[in-house]
C-alpha positions as CSV (number, residue, x, y, z in Angstrom):
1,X,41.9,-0.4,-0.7
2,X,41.3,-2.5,2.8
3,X,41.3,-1.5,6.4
4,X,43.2,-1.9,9.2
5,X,40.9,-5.3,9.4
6,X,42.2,-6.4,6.5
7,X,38.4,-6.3,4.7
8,X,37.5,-4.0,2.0
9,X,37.1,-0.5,1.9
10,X,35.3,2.4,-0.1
11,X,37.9,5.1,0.6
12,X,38.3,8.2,-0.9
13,X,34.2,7.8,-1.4
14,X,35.0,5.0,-4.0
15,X,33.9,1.4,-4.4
16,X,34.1,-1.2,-6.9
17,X,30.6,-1.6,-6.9
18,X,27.6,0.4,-5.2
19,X,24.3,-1.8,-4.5
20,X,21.3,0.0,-4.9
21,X,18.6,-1.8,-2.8
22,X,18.8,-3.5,0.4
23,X,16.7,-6.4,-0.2
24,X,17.0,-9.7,-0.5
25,X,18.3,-9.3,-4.2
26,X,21.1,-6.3,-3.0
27,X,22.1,-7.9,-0.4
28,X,22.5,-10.9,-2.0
29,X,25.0,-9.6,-4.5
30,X,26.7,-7.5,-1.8
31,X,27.5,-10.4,-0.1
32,X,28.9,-12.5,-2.5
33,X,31.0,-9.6,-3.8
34,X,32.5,-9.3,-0.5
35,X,33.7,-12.7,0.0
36,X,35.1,-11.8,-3.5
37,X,37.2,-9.3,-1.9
38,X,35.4,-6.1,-3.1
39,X,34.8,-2.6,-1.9
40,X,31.3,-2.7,-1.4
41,X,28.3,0.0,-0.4
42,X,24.9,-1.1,-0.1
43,X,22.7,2.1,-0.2
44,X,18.9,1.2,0.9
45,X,15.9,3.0,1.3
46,X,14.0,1.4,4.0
47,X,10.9,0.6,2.3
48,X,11.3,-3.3,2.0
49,X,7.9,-4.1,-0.3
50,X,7.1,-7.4,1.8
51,X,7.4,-5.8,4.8
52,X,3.6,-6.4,5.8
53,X,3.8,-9.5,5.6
54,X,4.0,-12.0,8.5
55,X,6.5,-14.3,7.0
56,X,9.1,-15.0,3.8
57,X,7.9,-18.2,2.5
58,X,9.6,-20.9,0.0
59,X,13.1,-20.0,1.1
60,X,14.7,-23.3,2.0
61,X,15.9,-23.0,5.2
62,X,14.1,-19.5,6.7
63,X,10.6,-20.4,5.6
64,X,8.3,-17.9,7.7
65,X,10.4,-15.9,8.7
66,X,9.9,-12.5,9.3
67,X,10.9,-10.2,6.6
68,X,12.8,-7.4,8.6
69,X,14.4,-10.6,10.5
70,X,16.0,-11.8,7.0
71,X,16.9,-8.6,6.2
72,X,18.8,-8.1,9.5
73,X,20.7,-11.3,8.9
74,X,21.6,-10.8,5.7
75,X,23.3,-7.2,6.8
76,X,25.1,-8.9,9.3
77,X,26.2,-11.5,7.2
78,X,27.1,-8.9,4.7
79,X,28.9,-6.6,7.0
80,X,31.0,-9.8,8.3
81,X,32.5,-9.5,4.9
82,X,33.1,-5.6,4.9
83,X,30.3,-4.5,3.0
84,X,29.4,-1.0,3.9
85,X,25.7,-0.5,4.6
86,X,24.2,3.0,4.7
87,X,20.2,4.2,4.7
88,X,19.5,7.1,1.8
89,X,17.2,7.4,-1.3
90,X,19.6,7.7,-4.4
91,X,18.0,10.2,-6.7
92,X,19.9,9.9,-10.0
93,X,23.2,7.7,-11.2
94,X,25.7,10.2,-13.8
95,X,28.1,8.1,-15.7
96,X,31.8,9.3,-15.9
97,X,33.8,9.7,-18.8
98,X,36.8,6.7,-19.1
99,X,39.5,7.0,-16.5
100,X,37.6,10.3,-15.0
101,X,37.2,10.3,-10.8
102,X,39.3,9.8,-8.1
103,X,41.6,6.4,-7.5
104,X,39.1,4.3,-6.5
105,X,37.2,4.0,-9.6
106,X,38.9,3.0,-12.4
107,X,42.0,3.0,-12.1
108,X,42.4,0.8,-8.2
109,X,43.6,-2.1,-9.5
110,X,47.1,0.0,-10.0
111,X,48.0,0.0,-7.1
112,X,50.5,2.5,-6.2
113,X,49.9,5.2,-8.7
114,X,48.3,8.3,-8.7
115,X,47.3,9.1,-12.3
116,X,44.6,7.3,-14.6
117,X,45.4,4.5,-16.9
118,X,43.8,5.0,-20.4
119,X,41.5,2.2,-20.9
120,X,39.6,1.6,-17.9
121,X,35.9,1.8,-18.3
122,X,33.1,4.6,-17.1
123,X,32.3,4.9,-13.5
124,X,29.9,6.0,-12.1
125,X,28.7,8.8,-9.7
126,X,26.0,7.8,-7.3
127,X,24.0,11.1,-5.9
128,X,21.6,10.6,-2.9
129,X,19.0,12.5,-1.7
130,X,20.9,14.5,1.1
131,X,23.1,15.6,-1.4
132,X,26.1,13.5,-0.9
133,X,27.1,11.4,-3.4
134,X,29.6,8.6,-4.0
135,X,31.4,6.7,-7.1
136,X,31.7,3.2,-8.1
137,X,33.1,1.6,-10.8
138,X,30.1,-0.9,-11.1
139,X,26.6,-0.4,-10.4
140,X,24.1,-3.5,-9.0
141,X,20.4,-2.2,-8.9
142,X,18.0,-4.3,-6.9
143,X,15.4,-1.3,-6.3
144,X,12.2,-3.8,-6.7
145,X,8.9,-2.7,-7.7
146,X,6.1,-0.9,-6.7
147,X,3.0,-2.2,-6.4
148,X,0.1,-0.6,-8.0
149,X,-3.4,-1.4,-6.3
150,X,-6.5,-1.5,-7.2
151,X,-8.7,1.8,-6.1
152,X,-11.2,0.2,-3.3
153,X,-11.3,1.5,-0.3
154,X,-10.1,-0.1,2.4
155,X,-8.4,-2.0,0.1
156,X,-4.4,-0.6,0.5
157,X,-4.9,-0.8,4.4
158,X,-5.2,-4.6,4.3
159,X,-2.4,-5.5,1.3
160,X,0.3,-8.1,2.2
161,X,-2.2,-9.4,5.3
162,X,-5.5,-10.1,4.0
163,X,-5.7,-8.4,0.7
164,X,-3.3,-10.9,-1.5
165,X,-1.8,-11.4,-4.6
166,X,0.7,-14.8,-5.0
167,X,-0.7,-17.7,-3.7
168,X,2.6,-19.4,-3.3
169,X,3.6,-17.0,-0.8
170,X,-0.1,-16.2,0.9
171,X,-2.1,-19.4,0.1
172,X,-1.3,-22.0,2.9
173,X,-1.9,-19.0,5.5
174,X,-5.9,-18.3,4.3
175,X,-6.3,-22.2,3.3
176,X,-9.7,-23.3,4.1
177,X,-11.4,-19.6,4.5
178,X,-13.5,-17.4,2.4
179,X,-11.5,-16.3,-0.7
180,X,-12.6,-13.5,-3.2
181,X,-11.1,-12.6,-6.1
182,X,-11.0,-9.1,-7.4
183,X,-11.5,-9.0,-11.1
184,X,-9.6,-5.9,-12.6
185,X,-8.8,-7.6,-16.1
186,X,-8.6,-10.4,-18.1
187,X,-6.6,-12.6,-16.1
188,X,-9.2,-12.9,-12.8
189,X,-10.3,-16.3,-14.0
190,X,-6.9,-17.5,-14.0
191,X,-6.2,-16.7,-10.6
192,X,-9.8,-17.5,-9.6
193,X,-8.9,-21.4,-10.7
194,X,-5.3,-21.1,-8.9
195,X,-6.4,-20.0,-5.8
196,X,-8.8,-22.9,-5.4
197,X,-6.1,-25.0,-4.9
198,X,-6.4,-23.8,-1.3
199,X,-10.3,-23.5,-0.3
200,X,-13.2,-24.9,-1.2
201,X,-14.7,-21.0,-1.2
202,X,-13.9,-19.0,-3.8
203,X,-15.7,-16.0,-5.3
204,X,-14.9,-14.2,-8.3
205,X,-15.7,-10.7,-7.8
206,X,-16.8,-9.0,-11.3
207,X,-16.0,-5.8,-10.3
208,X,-14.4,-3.8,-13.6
209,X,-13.4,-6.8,-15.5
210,X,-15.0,-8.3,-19.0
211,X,-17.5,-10.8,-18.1
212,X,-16.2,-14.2,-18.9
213,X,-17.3,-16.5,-21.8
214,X,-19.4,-19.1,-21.6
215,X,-16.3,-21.7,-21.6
216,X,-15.0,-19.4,-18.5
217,X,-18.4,-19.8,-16.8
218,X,-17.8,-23.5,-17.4
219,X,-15.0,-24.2,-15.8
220,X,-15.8,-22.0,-12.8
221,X,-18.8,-24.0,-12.1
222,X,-17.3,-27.0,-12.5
223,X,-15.2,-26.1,-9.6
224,X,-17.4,-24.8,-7.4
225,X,-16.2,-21.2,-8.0
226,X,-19.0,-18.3,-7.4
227,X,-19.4,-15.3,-10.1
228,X,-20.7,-11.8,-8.7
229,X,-21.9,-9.0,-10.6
230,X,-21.6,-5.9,-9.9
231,X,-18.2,-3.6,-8.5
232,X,-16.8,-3.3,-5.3
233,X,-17.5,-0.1,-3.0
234,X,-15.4,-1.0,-0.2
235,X,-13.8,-3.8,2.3
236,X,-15.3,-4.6,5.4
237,X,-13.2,-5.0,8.7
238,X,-13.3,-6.2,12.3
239,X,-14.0,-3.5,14.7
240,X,-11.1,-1.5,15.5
241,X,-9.4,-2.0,12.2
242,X,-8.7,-5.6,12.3
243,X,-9.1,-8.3,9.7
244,X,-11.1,-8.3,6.4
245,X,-14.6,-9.6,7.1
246,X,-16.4,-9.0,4.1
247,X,-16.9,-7.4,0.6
248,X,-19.5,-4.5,-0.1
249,X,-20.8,-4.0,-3.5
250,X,-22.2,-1.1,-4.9
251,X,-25.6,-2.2,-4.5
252,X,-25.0,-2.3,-0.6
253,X,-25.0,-6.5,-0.2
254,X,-21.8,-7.5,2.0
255,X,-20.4,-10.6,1.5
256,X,-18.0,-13.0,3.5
257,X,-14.5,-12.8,2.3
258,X,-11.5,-13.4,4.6
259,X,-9.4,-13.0,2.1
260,X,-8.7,-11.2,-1.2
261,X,-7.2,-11.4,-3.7
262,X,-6.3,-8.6,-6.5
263,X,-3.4,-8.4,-9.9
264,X,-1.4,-5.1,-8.6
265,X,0.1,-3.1,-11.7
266,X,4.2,-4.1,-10.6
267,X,5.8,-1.2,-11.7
268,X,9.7,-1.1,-11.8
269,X,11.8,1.4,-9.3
270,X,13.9,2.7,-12.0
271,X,13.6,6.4,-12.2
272,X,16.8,6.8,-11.2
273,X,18.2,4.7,-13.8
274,X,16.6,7.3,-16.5
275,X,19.6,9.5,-16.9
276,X,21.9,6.6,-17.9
277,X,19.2,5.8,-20.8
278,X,17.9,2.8,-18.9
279,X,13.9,2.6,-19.3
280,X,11.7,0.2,-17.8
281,X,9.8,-1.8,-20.4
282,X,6.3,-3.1,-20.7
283,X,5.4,-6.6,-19.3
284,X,2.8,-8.6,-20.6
285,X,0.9,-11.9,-19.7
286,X,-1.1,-13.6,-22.0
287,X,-1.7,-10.4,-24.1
288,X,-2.8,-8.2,-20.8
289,X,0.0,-5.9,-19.0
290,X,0.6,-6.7,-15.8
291,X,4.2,-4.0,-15.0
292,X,7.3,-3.1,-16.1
293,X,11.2,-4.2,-15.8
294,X,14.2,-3.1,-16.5
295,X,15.4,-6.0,-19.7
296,X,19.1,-7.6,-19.0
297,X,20.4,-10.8,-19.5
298,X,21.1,-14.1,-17.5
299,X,23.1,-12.6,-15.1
300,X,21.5,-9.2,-14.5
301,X,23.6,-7.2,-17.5
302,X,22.0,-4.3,-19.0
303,X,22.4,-2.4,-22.2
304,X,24.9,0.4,-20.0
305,X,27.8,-1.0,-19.7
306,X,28.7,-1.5,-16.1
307,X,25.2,-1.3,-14.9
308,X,23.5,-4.9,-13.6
309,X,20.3,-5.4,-12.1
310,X,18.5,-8.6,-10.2
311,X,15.5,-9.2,-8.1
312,X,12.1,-7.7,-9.1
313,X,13.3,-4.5,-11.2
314,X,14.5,-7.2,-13.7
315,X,11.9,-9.8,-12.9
316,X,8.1,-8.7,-11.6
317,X,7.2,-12.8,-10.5
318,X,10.4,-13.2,-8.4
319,X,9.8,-14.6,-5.1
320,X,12.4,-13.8,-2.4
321,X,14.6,-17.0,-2.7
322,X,15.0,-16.1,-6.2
323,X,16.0,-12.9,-5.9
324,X,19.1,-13.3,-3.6
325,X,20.1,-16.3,-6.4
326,X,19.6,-13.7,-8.5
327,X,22.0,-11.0,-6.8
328,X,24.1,-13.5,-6.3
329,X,24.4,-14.6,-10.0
330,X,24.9,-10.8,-10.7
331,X,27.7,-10.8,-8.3
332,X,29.4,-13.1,-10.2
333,X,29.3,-11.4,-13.2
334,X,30.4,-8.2,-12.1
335,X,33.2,-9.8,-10.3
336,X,34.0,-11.2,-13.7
337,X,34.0,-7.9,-15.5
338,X,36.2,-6.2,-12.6
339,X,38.6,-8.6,-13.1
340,X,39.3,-8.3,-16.6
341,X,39.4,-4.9,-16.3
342,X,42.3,-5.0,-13.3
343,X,43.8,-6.9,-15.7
344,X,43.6,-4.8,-19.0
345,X,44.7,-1.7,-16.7
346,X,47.6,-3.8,-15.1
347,X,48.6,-5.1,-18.5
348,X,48.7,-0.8,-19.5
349,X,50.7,0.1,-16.4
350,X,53.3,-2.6,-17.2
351,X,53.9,-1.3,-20.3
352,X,53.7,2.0,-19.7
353,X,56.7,1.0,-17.3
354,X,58.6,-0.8,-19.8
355,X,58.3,2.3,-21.9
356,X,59.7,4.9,-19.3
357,X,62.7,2.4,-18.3
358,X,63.8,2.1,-22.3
């Protein structure tokens, strides 16, 4: 169904495909499945994870930009292809029996007729937290992840501005300063070696992690990297609640650290996803866990069919650049499928015509 604008539209409270996530991932596929002509609803929560950070970096072409800026233009460019956009939390996703719902899912690429054609695929009913709810007859989840931090205080306050985690997207900003590293497992020394690609001053923090071998203690004194005993009671900040100036121990000995660095626990958005028999599974680095995802293929296609996901619920490293690729790439392939489904169900209707002229 389109407008009066020609563009497409969800009437009747039906799309071809509802977009679970306004990020850079949703909006991504939303907007490439516009320009493919779709019925599109983006349905977005408002809690953008990067959103306390100053800048998107390593996106060719918007590098340090603001995050709610991208966001904004990516709506817009969205919308200029009639993607719907609307705020809500969507609380659980009910798949439909074959041919079941109203005439936009299922059965819209008939056009002209007001009864179901047997063989089009399961849609799906989308119910949001307000208690409206909507159909589709594709689902593209780009929910993200949530990230898990460790228990310091002071600690959450400062995440995404001082207290770190990727130095691809942080490092150039804190290059130079006083870097600590918060060991909660048995990948600090890893990131304690990667992080001083950017300063010369880099602590490793002990804190609840295994103390490191002696070919660990090696390396970190070969480049100049400090080991602490001893946890971490709390972050020290500027008067007034500005920026991190130091780390306290337990034992009551601040020391200088601008910046720090911790391994959140990513774990997937996907709760919603649990009555369709989707589960997030375990994600593991080097033998330690470090989240969950939900598993697809290449293009974002899950074990339900009908269901695709992208961004960070399907990959916990994604930067932001890859995550619109990624909804993008979805897009495709749920184009794909839509289209060989208009065409099954057209192929149906013909015949069933045939039949009722004989």
């Amino acid at each position: 169904m389109r407008n009066a604008d020609g563009l497409p539209d969800g009437g009747g409270r039906g799309y071809d495909v509802v977009v679970i996530g306004g990020g850079a991932a949703g909006l991504g596929g939303a907007l490439a499945l516009g320009r493919a002509r779709r019925s599109v609803l983006v349905i977005d929560g408002g809690e953008p994870r990067n959103a306390p950070a100053d800048g998107v970096h390593n996106y060719l072409g918007r590098e340090n930009t603001p995050p709610g800026e991208l966001l904004a233009a990516g709506r817009e460019e969205a919308r200029a292809y009639g993607v719907q956009i609307r705020q809500g939390q969507v609380v659980t996703v009910e798949q439909e029996a074959a041919g079941e719902g109203d005439s936009a899912v299922g059965r819209e690429a008939v056009a002209g007729r007001d009864s179901a054609v047997e063989g089009g695929a399961a849609g799906f009913t989308v119910r949001l937290a307000d208690g409206d709810a909507v159909r589709a007859r594709r689902l593209l989840v780009a929910t993200g992840l949530v990230d898990e931090l460790p228990k310091v205080p002071g600690l959450a306050e400062l995440w995404g501005t001082d207290v770190l985690h990727c130095p691809y997207c942080h490092g150039w900003e804190v290059s130079d300063q006083a870097i600590g590293v918060l060991a909660t497992g048995p990948l600090a020394v890893h990131q304690a070696l990667l992080w001083r690609q950017w300063s010369e001053n880099v602590t490793l923090f002990l804190h609840t992690a295994p103390e490191p071998g002696d070919d660990d203690y090696e390396r970190l004194a070969a480049r100049g990297i400090a080991v602490v005993d001893g946890e971490v009671a709390a972050l020290e900040r500027e008067d007034g609640g500005g920026g991190l100036t130091g780390v306290r121990l337990a034992s009551g000995t601040v020391l200088d650290c601008r910046a720090l660095v911790v391994a959140p626990r990513f774990t997937a958005r996907a709760g919603l996803l649990a009555g369709l028999g989707l589960e997030p599974v375990v994600q593991e680095v080097g033998g330690a866990v470090i989240g969950s995802y939900v598993a697809a293929d290449a293009t974002g296609r899950t074990a339900v069919p009908g269901v695709w996901v992208a961004g960070n619920l399907a990959n916990v490293v994604e930067q932001v650049i890859g995550s619109a690729a990624a909804g993008a790439r979805a897009a495709g392939a749920v184009n794909a499928d839509l289209v060989e489904e208009d065409t099954r169900l057209a192929v149906a209707a013909r015949r069933a015509g045939d039949v009722l002229s004989a």
